[in-house]
Jmol script that loads the backbone (N, CA, C; Angstrom):
load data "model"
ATOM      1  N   UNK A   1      56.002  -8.539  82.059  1.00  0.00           N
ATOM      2  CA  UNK A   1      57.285  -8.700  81.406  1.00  0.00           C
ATOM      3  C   UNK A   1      58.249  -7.595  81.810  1.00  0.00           C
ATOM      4  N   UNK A   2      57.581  -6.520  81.676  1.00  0.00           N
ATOM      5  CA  UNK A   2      58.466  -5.348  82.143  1.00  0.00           C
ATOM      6  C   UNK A   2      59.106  -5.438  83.503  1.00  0.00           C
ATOM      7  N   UNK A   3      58.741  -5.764  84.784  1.00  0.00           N
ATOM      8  CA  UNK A   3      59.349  -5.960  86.037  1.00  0.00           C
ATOM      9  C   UNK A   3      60.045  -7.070  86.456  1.00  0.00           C
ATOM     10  N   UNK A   4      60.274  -8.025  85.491  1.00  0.00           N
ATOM     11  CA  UNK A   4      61.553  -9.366  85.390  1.00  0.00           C
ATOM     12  C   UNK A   4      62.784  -8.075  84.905  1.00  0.00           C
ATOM     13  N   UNK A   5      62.388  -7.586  83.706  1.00  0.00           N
ATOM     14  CA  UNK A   5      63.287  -7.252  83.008  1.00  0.00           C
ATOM     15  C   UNK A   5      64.558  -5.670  83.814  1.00  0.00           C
ATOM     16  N   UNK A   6      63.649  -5.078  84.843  1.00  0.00           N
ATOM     17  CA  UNK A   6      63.666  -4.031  85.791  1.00  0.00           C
ATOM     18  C   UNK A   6      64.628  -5.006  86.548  1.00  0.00           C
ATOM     19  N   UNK A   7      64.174  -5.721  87.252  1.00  0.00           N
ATOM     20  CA  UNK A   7      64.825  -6.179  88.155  1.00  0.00           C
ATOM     21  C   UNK A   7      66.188  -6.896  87.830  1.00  0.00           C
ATOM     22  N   UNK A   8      66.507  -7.106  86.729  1.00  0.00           N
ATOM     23  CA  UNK A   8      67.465  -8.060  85.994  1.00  0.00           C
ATOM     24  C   UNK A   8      68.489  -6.951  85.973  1.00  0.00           C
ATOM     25  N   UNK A   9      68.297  -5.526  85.275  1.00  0.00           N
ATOM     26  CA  UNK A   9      68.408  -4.235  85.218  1.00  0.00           C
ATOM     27  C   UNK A   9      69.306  -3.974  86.340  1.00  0.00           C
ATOM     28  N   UNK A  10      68.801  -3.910  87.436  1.00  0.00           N
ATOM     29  CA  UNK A  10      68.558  -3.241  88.499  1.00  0.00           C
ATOM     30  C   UNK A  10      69.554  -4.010  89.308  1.00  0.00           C
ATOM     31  N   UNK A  11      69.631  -5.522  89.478  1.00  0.00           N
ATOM     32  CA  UNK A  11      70.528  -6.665  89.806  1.00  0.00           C
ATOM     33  C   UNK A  11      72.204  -6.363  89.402  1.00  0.00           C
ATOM     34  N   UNK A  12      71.571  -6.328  88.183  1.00  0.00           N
ATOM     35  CA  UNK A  12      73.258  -6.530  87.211  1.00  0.00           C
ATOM     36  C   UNK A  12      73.414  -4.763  87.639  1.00  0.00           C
ATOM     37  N   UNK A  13      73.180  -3.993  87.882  1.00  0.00           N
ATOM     38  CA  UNK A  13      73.774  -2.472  88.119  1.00  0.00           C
ATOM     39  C   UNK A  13      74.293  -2.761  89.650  1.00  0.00           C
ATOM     40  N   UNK A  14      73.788  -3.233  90.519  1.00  0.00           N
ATOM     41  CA  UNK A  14      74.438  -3.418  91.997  1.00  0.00           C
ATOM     42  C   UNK A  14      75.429  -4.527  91.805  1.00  0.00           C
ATOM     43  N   UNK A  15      75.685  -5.018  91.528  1.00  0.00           N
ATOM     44  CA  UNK A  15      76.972  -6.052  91.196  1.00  0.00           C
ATOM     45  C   UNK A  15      78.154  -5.539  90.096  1.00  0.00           C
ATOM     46  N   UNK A  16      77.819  -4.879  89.404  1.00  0.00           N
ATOM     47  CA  UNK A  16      78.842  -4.109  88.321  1.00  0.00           C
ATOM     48  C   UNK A  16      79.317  -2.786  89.359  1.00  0.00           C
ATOM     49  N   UNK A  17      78.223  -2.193  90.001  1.00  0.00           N
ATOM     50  CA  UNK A  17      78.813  -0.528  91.033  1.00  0.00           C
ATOM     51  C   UNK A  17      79.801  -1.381  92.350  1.00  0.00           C
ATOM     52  N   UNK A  18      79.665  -2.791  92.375  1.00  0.00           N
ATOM     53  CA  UNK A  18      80.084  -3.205  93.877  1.00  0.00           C
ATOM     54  C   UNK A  18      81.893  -3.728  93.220  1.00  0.00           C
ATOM     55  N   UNK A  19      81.937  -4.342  91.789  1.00  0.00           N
ATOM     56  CA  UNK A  19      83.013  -5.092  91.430  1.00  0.00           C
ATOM     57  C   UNK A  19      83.528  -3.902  91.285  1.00  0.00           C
ATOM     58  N   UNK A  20      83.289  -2.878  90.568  1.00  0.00           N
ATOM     59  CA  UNK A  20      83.859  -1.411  90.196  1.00  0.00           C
ATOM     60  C   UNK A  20      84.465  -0.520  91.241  1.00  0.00           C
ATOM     61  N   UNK A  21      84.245  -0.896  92.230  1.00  0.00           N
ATOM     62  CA  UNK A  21      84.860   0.106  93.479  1.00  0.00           C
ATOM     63  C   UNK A  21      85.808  -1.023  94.172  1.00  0.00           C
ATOM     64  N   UNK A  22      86.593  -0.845  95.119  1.00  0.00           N
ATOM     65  CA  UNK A  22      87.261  -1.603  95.891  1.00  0.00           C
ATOM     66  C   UNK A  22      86.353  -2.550  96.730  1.00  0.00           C
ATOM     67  N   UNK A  23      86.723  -3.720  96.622  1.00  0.00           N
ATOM     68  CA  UNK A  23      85.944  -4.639  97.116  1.00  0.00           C
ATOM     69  C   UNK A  23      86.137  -4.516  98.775  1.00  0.00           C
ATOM     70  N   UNK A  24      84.906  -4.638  99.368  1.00  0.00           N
ATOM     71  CA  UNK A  24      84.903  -4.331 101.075  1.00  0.00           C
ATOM     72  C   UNK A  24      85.018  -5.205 101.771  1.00  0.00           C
ATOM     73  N   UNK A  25      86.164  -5.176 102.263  1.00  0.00           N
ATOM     74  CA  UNK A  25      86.734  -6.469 103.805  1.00  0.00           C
ATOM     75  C   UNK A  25      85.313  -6.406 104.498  1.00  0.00           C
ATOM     76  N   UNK A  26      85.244  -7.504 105.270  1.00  0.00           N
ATOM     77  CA  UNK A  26      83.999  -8.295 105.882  1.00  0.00           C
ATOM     78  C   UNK A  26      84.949  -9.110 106.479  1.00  0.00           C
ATOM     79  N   UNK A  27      85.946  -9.481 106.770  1.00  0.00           N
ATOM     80  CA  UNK A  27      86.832 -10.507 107.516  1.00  0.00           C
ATOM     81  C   UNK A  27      88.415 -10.542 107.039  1.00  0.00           C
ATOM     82  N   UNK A  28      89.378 -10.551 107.989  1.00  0.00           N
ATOM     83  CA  UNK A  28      90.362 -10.900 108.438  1.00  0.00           C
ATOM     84  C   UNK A  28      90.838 -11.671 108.900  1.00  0.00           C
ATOM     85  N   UNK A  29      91.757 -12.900 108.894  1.00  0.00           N
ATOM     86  CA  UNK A  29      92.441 -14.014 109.844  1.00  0.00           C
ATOM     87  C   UNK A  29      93.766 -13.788 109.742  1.00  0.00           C
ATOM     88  N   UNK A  30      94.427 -13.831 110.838  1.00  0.00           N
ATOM     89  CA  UNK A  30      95.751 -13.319 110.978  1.00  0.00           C
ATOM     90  C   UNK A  30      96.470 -14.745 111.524  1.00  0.00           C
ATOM     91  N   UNK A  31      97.217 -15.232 110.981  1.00  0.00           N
ATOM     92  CA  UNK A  31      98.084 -16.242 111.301  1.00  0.00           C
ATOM     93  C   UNK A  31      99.646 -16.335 111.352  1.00  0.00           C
ATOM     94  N   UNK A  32      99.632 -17.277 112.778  1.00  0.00           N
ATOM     95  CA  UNK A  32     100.761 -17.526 112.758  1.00  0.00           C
ATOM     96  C   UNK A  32     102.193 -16.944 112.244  1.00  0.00           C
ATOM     97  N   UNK A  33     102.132 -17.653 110.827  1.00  0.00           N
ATOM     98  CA  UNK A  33     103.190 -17.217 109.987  1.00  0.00           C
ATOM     99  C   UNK A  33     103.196 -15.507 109.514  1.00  0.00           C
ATOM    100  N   UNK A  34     102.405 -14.636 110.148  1.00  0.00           N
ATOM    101  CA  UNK A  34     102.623 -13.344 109.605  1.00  0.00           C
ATOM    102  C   UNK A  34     101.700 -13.255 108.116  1.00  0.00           C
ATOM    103  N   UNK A  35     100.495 -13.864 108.322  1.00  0.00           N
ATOM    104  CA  UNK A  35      99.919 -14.117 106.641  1.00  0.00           C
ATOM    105  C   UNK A  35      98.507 -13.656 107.516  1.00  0.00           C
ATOM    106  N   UNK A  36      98.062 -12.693 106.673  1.00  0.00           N
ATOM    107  CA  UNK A  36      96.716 -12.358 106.923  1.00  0.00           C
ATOM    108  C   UNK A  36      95.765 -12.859 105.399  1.00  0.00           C
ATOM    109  N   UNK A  37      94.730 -13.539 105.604  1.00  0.00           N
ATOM    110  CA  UNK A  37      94.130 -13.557 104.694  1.00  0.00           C
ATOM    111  C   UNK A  37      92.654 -12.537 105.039  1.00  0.00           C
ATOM    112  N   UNK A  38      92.296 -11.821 103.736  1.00  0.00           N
ATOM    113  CA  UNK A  38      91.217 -11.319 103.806  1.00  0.00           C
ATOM    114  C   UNK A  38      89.996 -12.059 103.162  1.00  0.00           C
ATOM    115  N   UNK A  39      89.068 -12.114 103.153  1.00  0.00           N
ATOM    116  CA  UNK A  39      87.710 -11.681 102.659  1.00  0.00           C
ATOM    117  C   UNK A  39      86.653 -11.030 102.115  1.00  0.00           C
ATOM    118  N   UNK A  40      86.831 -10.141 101.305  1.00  0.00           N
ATOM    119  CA  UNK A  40      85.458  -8.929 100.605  1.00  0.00           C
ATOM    120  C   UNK A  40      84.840  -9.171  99.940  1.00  0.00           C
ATOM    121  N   UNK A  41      83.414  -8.234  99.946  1.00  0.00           N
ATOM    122  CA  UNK A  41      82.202  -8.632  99.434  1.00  0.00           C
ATOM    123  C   UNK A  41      83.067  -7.844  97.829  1.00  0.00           C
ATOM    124  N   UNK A  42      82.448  -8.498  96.798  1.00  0.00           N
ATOM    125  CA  UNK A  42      83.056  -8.389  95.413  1.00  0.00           C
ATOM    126  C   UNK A  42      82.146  -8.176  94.993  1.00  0.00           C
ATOM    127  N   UNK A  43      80.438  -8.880  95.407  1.00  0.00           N
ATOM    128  CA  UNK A  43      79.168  -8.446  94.388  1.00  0.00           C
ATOM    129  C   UNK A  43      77.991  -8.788  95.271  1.00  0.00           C
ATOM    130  N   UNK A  44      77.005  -8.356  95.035  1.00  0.00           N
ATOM    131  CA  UNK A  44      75.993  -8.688  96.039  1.00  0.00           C
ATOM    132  C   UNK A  44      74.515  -8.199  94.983  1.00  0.00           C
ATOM    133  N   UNK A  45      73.676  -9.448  95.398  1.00  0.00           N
ATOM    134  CA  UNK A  45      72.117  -8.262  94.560  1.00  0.00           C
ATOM    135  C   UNK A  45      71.322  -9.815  95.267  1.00  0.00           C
ATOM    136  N   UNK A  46      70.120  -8.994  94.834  1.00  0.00           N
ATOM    137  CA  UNK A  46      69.144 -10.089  95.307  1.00  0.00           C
ATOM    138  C   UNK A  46      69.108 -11.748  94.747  1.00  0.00           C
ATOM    139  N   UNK A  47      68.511 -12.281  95.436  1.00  0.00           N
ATOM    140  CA  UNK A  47      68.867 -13.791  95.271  1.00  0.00           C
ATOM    141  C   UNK A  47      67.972 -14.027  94.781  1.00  0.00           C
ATOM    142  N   UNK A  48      68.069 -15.356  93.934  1.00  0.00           N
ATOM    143  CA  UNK A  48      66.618 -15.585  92.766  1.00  0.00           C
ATOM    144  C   UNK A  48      66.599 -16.788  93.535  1.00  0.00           C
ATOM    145  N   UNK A  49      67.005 -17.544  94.427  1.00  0.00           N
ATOM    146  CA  UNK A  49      66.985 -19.211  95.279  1.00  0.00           C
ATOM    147  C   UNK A  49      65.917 -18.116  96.583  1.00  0.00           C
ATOM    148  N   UNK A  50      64.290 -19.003  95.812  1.00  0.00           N
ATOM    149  CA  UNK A  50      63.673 -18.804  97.393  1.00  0.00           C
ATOM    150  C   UNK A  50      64.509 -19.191  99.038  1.00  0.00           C
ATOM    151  N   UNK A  51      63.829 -18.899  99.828  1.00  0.00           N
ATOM    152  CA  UNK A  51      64.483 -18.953 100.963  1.00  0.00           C
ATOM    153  C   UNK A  51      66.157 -17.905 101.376  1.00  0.00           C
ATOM    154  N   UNK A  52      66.236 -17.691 100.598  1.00  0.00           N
ATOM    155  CA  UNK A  52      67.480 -16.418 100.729  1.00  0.00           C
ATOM    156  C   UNK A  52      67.457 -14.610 100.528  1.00  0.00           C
ATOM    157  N   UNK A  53      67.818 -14.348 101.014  1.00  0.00           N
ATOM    158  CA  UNK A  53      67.763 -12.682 100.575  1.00  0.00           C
ATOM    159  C   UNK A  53      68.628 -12.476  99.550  1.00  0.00           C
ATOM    160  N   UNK A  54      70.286 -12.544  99.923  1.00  0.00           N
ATOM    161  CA  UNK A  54      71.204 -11.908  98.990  1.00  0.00           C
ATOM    162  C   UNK A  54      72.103 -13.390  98.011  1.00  0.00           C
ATOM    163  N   UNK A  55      72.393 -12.908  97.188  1.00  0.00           N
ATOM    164  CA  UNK A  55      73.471 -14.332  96.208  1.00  0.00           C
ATOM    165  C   UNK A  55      74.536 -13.356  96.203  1.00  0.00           C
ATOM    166  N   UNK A  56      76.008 -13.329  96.892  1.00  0.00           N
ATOM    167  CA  UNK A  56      76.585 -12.756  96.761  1.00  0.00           C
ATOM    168  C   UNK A  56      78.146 -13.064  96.158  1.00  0.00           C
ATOM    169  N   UNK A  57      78.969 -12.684  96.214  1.00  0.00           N
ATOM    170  CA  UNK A  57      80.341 -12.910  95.466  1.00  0.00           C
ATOM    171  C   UNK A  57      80.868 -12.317  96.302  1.00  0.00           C
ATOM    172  N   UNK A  58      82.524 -13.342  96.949  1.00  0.00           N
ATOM    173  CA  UNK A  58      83.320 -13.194  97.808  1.00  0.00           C
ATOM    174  C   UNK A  58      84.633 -13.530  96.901  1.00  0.00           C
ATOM    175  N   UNK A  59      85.855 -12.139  97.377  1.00  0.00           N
ATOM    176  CA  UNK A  59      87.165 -12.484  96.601  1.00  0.00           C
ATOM    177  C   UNK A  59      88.010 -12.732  97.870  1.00  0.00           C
ATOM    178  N   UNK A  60      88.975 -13.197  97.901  1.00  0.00           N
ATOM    179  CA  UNK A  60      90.137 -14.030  98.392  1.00  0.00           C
ATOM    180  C   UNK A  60      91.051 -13.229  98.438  1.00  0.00           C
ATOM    181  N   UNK A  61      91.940 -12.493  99.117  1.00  0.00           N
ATOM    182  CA  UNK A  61      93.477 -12.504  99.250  1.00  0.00           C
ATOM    183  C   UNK A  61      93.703 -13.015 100.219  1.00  0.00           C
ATOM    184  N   UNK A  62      95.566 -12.703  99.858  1.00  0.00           N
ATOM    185  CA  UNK A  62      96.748 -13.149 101.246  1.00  0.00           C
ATOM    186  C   UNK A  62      97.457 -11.962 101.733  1.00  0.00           C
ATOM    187  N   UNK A  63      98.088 -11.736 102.570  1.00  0.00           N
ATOM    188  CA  UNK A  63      99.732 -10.787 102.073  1.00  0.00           C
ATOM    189  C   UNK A  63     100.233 -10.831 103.469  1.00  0.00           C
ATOM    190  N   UNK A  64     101.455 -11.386 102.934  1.00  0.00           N
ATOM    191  CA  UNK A  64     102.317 -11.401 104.238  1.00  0.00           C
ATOM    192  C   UNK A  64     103.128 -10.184 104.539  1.00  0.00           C
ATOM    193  N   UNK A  65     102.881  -9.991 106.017  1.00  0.00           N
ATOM    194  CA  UNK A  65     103.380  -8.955 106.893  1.00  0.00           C
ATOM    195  C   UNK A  65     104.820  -8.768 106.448  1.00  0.00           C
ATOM    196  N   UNK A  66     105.558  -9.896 106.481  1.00  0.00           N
ATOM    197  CA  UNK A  66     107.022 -10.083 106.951  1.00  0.00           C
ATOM    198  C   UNK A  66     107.911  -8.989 105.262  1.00  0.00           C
ATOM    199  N   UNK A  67     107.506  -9.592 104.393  1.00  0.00           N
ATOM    200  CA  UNK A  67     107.786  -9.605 102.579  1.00  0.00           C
ATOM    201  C   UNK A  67     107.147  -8.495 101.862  1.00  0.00           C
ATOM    202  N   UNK A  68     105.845  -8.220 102.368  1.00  0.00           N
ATOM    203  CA  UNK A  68     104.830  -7.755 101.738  1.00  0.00           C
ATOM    204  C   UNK A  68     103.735  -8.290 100.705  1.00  0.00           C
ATOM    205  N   UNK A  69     104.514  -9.395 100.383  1.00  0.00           N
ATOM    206  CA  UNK A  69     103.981  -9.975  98.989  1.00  0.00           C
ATOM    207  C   UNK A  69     102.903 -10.472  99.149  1.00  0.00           C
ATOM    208  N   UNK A  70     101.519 -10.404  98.151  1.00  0.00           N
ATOM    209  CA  UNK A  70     100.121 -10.029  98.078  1.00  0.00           C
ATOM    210  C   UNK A  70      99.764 -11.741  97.005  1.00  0.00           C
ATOM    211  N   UNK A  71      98.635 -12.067  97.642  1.00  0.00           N
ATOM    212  CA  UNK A  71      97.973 -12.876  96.379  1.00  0.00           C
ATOM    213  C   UNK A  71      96.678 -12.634  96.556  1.00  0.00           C
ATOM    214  N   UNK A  72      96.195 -12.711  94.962  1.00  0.00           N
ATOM    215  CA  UNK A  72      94.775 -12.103  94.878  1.00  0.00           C
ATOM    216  C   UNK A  72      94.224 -13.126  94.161  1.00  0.00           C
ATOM    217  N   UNK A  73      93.423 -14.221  94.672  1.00  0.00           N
ATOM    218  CA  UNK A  73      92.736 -14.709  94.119  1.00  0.00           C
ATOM    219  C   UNK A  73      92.024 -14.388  92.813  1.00  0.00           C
ATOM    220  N   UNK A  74      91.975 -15.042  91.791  1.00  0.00           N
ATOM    221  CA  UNK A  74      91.170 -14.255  90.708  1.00  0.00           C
ATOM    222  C   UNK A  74      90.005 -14.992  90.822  1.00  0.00           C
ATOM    223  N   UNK A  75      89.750 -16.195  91.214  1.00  0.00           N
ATOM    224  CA  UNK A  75      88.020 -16.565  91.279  1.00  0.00           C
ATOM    225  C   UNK A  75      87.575 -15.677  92.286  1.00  0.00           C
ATOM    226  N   UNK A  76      86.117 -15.518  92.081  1.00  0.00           N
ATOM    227  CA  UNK A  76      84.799 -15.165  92.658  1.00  0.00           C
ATOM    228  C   UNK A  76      84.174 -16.300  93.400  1.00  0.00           C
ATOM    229  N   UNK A  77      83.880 -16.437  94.828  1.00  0.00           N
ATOM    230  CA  UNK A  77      83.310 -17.335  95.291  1.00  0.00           C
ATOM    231  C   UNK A  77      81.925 -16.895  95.929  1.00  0.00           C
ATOM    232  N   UNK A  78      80.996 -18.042  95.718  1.00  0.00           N
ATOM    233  CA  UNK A  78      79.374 -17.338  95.709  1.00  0.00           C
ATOM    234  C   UNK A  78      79.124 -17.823  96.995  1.00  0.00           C
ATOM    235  N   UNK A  79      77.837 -17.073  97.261  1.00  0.00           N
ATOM    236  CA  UNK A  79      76.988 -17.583  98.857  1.00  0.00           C
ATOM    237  C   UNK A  79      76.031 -16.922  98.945  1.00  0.00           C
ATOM    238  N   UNK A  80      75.309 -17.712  99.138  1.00  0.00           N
ATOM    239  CA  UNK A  80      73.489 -17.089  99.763  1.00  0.00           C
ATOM    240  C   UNK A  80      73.659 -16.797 101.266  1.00  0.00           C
ATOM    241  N   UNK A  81      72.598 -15.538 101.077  1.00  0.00           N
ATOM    242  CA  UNK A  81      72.744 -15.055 102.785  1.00  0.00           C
ATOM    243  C   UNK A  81      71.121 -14.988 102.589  1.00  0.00           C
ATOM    244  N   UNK A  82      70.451 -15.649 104.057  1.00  0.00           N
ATOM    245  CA  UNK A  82      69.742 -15.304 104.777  1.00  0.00           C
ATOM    246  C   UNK A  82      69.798 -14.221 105.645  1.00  0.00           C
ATOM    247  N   UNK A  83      68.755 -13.161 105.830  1.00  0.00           N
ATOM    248  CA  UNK A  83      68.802 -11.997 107.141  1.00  0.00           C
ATOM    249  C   UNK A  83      67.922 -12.781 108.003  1.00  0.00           C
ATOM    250  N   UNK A  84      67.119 -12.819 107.715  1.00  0.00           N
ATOM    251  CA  UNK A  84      65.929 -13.254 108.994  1.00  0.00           C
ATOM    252  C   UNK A  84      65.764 -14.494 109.263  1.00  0.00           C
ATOM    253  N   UNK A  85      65.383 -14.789 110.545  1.00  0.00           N
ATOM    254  CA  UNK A  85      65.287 -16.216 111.262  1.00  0.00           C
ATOM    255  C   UNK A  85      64.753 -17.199 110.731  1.00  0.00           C
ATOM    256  N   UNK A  86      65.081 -17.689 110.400  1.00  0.00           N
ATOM    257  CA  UNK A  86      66.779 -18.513 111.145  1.00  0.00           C
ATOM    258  C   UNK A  86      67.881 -17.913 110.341  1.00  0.00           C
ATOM    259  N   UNK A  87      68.936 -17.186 110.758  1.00  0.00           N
ATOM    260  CA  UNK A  87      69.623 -16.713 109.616  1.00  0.00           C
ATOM    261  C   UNK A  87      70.544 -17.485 109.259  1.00  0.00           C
ATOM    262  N   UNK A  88      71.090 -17.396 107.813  1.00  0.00           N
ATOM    263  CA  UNK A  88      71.852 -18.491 107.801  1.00  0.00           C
ATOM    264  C   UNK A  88      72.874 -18.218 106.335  1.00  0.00           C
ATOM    265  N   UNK A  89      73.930 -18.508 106.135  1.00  0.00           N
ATOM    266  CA  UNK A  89      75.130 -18.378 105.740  1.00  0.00           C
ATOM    267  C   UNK A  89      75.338 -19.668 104.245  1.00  0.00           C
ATOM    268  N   UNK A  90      74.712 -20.083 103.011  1.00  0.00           N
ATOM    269  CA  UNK A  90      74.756 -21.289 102.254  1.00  0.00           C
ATOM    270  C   UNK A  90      76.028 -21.088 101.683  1.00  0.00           C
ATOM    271  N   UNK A  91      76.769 -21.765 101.622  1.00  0.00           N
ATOM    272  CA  UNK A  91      78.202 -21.955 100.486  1.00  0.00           C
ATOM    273  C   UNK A  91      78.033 -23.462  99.660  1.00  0.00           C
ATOM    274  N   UNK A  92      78.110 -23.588  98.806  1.00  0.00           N
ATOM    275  CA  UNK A  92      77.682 -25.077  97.647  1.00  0.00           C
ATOM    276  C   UNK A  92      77.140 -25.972  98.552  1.00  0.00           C
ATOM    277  N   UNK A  93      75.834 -25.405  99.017  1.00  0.00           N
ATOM    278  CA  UNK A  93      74.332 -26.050  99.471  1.00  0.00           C
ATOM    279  C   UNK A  93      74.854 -26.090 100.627  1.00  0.00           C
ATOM    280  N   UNK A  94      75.680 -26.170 101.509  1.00  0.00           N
ATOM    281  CA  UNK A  94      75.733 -26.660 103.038  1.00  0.00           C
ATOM    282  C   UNK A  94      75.190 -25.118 103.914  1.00  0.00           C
ATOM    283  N   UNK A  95      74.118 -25.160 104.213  1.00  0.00           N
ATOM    284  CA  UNK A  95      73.737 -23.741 105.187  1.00  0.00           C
ATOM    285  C   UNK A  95      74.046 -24.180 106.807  1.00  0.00           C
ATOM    286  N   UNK A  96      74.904 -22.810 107.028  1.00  0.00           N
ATOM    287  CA  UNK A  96      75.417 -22.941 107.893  1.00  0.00           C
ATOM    288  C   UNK A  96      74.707 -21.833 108.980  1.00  0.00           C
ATOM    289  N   UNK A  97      74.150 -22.288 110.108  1.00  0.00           N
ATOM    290  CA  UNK A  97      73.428 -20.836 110.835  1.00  0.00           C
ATOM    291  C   UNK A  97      74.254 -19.973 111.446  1.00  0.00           C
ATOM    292  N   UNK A  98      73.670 -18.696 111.058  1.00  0.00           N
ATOM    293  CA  UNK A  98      74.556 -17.436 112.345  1.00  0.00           C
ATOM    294  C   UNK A  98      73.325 -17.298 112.831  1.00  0.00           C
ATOM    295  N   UNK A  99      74.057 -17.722 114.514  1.00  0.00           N
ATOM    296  CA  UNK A  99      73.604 -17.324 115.690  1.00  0.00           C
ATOM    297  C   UNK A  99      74.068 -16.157 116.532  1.00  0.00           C
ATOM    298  N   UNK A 100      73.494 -15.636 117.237  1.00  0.00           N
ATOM    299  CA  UNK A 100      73.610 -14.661 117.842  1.00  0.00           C
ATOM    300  C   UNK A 100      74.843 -14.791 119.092  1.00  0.00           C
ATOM    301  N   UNK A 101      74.325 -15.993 119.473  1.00  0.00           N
ATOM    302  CA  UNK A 101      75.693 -16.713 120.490  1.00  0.00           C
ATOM    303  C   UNK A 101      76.510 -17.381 120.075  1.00  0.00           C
ATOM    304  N   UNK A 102      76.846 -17.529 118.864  1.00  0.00           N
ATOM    305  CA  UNK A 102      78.052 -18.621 118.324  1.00  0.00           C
ATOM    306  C   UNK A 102      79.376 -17.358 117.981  1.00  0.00           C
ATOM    307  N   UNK A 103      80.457 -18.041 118.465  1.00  0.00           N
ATOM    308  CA  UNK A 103      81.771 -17.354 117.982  1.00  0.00           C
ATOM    309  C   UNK A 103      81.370 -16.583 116.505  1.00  0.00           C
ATOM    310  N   UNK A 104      82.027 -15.487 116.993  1.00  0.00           N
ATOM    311  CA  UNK A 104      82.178 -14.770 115.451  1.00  0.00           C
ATOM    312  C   UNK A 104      83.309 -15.895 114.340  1.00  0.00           C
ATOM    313  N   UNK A 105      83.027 -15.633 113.296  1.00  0.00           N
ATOM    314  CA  UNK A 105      83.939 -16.774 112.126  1.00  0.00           C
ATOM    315  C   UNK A 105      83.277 -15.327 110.922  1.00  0.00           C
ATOM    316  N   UNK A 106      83.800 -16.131 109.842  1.00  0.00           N
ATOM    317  CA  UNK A 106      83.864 -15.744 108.003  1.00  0.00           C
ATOM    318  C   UNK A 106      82.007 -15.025 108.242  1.00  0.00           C
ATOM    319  N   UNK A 107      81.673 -16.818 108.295  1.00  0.00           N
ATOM    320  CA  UNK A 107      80.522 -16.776 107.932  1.00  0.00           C
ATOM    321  C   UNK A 107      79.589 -15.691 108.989  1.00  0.00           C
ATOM    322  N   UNK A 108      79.586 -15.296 110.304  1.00  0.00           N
ATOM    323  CA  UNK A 108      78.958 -14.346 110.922  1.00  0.00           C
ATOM    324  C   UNK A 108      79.348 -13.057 110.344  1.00  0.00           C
ATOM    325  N   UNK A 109      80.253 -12.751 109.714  1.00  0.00           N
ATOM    326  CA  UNK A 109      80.775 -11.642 109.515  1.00  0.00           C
ATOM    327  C   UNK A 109      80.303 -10.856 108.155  1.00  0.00           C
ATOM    328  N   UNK A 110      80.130 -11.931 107.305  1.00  0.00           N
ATOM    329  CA  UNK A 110      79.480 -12.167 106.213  1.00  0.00           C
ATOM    330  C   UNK A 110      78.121 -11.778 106.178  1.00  0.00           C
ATOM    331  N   UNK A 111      77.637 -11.987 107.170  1.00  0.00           N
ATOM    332  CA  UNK A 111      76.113 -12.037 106.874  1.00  0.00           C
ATOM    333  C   UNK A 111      75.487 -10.783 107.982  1.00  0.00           C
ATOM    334  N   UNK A 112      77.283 -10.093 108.761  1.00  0.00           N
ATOM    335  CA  UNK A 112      76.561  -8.735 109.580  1.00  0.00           C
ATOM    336  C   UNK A 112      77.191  -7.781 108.376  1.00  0.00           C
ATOM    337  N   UNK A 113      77.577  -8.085 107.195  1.00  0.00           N
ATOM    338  CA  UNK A 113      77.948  -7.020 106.616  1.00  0.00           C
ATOM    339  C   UNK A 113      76.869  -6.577 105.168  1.00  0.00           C
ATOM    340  N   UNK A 114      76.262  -7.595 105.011  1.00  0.00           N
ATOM    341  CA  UNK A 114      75.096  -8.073 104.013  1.00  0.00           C
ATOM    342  C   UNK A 114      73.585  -7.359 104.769  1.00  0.00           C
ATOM    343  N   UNK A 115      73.741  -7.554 105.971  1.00  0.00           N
ATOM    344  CA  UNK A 115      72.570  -7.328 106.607  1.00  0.00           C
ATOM    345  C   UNK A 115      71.645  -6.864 107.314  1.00  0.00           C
ATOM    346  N   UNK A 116      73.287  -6.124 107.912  1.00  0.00           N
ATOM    347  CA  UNK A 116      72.903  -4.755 109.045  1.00  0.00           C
ATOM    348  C   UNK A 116      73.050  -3.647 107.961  1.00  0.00           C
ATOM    349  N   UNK A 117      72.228  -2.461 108.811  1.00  0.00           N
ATOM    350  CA  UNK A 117      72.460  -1.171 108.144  1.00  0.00           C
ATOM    351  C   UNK A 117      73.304  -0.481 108.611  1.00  0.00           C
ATOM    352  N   UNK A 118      74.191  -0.069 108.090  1.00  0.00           N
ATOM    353  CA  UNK A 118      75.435   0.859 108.799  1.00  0.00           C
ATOM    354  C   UNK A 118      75.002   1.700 109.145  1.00  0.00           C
ATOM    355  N   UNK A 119      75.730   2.427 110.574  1.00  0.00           N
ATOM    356  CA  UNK A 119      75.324   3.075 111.316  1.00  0.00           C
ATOM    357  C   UNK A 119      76.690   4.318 111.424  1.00  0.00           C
ATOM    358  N   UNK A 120      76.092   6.246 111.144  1.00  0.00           N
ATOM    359  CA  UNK A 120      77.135   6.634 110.744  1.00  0.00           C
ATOM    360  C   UNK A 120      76.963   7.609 111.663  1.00  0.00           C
TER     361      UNK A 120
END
end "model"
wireframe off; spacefill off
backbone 0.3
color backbone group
């Protein structure tokens, strides 16, 4: 009983220290119109869905270059990350693989920021 309850502990403290600090870009798209949207990890802890490592939480902005003016998504959007082979990227059940040779996108970026160890 005691090591459900540790880990529950232990879960909810890495997701409260991750929402509590500035949430960390993991992706950029720069368009056209002068509108960059970002991507940051908002929460991250271990995943309770066998077959996955992390269940994480992704927030949303915009802000255009031209104006300045900012939008900040207020939902939280979730995703399971796989590290190891086959690795793979789930958003509402559709798993999507990162490959080693496929264009970088969201989802590769996502899952080198979840998965690699930074190197300082």
């Amino acid at each position: 009983m005691r090591r459900p309850v540790i880990a529950l502990v232990v879960g909810g403290l890495s997701i409260t220290s991750a929402i509590a600090g500035e949430p960390a870009v993991f992706h950029a798209e720069h368009f056209s119109d002068d509108t960059v949207v970002s991507l940051a990890l908002a929460g991250n802890r271990a995943a309770l869905l066998p077959g996955y490592d992390y269940d994480v939480l992704i927030s949303i902005s915009s802000r255009r270059v031209v104006d300045g003016s900012v939008y900040n998504d207020p939902g939280k959007h979730r995703a399971l990350v796989k590290c190891s082979d086959p690795a793979k990227v789930s958003v509402r059940g559709v798993d999507y693989p990162v490959l080693a040779s496929a264009p970088v996108d969201w989802k590769a970026d996502l899952w080198r920021a979840v998965c690699t160890v930074p190197v300082s």
